[in-house]
N, C-alpha and C positions, 0 to 999 in steps of 0.2 A: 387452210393447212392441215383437214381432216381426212383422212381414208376411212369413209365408212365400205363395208364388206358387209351384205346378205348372204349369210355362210346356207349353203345347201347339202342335206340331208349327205354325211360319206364326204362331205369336207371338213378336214381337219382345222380346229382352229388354228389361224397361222402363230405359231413362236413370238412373231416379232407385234405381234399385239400389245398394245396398252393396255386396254378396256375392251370388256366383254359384257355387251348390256342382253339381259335375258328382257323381252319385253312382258305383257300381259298376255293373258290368254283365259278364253272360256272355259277351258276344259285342261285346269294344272295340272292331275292328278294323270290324266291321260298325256298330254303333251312333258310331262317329266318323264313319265314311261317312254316316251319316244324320245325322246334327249338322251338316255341312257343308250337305247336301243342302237344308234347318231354314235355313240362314242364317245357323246359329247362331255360326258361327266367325268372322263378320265384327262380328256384332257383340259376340261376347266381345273380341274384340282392341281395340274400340273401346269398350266397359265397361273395360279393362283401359288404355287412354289417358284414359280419365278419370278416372283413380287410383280405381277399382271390386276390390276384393280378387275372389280367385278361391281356391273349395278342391276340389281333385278327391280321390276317397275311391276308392280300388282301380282299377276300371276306369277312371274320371273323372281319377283320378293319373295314371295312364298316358297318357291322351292329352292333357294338360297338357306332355309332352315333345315331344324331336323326332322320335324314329321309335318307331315299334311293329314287331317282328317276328314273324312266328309260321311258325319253318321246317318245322315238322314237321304243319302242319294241325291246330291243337290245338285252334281254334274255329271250322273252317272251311277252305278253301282254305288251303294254301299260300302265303305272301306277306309283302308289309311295308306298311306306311301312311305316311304323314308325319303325326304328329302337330301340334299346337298349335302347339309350338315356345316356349312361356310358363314352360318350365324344361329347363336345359341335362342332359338326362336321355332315355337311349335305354332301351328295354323289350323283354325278348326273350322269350315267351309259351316254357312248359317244359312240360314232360306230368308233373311234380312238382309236385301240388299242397300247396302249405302251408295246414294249418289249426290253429291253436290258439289258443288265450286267453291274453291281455299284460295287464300292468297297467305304469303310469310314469309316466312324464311329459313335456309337452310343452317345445316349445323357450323356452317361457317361463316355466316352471316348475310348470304348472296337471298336477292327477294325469287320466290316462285311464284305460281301460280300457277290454276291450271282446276284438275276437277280429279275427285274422285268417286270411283265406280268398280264393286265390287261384293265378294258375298264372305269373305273371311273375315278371321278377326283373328289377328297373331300378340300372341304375350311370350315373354321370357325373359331371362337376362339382359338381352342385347338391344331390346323395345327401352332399355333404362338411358339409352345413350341415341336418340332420335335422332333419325337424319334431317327430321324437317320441322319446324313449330309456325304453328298455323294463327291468322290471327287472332281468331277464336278463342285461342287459350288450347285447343289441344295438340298430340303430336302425334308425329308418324312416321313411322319404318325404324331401322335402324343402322346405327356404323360399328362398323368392324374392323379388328387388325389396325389397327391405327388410322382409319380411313379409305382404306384397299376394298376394302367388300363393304357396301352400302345397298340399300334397298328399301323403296317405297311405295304405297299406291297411289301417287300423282301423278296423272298421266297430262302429257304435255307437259313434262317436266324442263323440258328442252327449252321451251317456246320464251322461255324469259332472257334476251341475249345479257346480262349481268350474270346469271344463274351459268348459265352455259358456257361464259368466260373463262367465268372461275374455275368453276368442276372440271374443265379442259387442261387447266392452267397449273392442275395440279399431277396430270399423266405425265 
């Protein structure tokens, strides 16, 4: 009972959208630039005033915040971005890539798993309310707005159908 849509480059997000997942990407700083360039930023902000959830997943997590940095050239130039601004969360691109396999649970108690892989490391306000607690003991991503805007870097976040029920069940 899901409509998923691969929106293309000059299509507008549809109105009647629930959820808007930004996914991961190699290159955030460059592909947020192109998200803007898309349109696409004016009209998440305005999916996002029409109470439209939002999930970004690694790279998509990351520009859901308010800045991106990457001092050392780690996908590219030297520099910073301004991200979304859709969660009080800055990211600062490392040449320490983390990769391993999580298993836990979400902020609402549904199990995940899955893996993470990636070269950021985000803190802020909104890192204090985790979208996900791992069983390890630690956490990851963050929820926003009462649960609207959420983001992590679990990839194959999907793949848990409890997980997937849930977070559906709540659009």
């Amino acid at each position: 009972s899901v409509d998923v849509a691969f929106l293309q480059p000059g299509t507008p997000i549809p109105a009647e959208a629930a959820l808007v997942v930004l996914p991961g990407s190699k290159a955030t700083m460059a592909d947020l630039s192109e998200l803007r360039r898309a349109g696409w930023d004016v009209d998440l902000l305005a999916h996002v005033r029409r109470g439209g959830a939002v999930l970004g997943i690694c790279g998509g997590c990351q520009m859901l915040g308010r800045r991106i940095s990457d001092p050392d050239g780690i996908e590219g130039p030297p520099g910073e971005i301004e991200g979304l601004g859709l969660i009080e969360m800055d990211t600062v691109l490392t040449g320490e890539k983390l990769l391993r396999a999580v298993s836990g649970a979400s902020w609402t108690g549904a199990p995940v798993e899955g893996y993470e892989m990636h070269v950021g490391r985000s803190s802020g306000a909104a890192c204090g309310t985790p979208m996900l607690r791992f069983a390890d003991g630690h956490v990851d991503g963050a929820v926003a707005r009462n649960g609207a805007i959420t983001g992590c870097y679990l990839h194959g976040l999907f793949s848990n159908d409890a997980f997937r029920a849930d977070f559906l069940s709540r659009m």
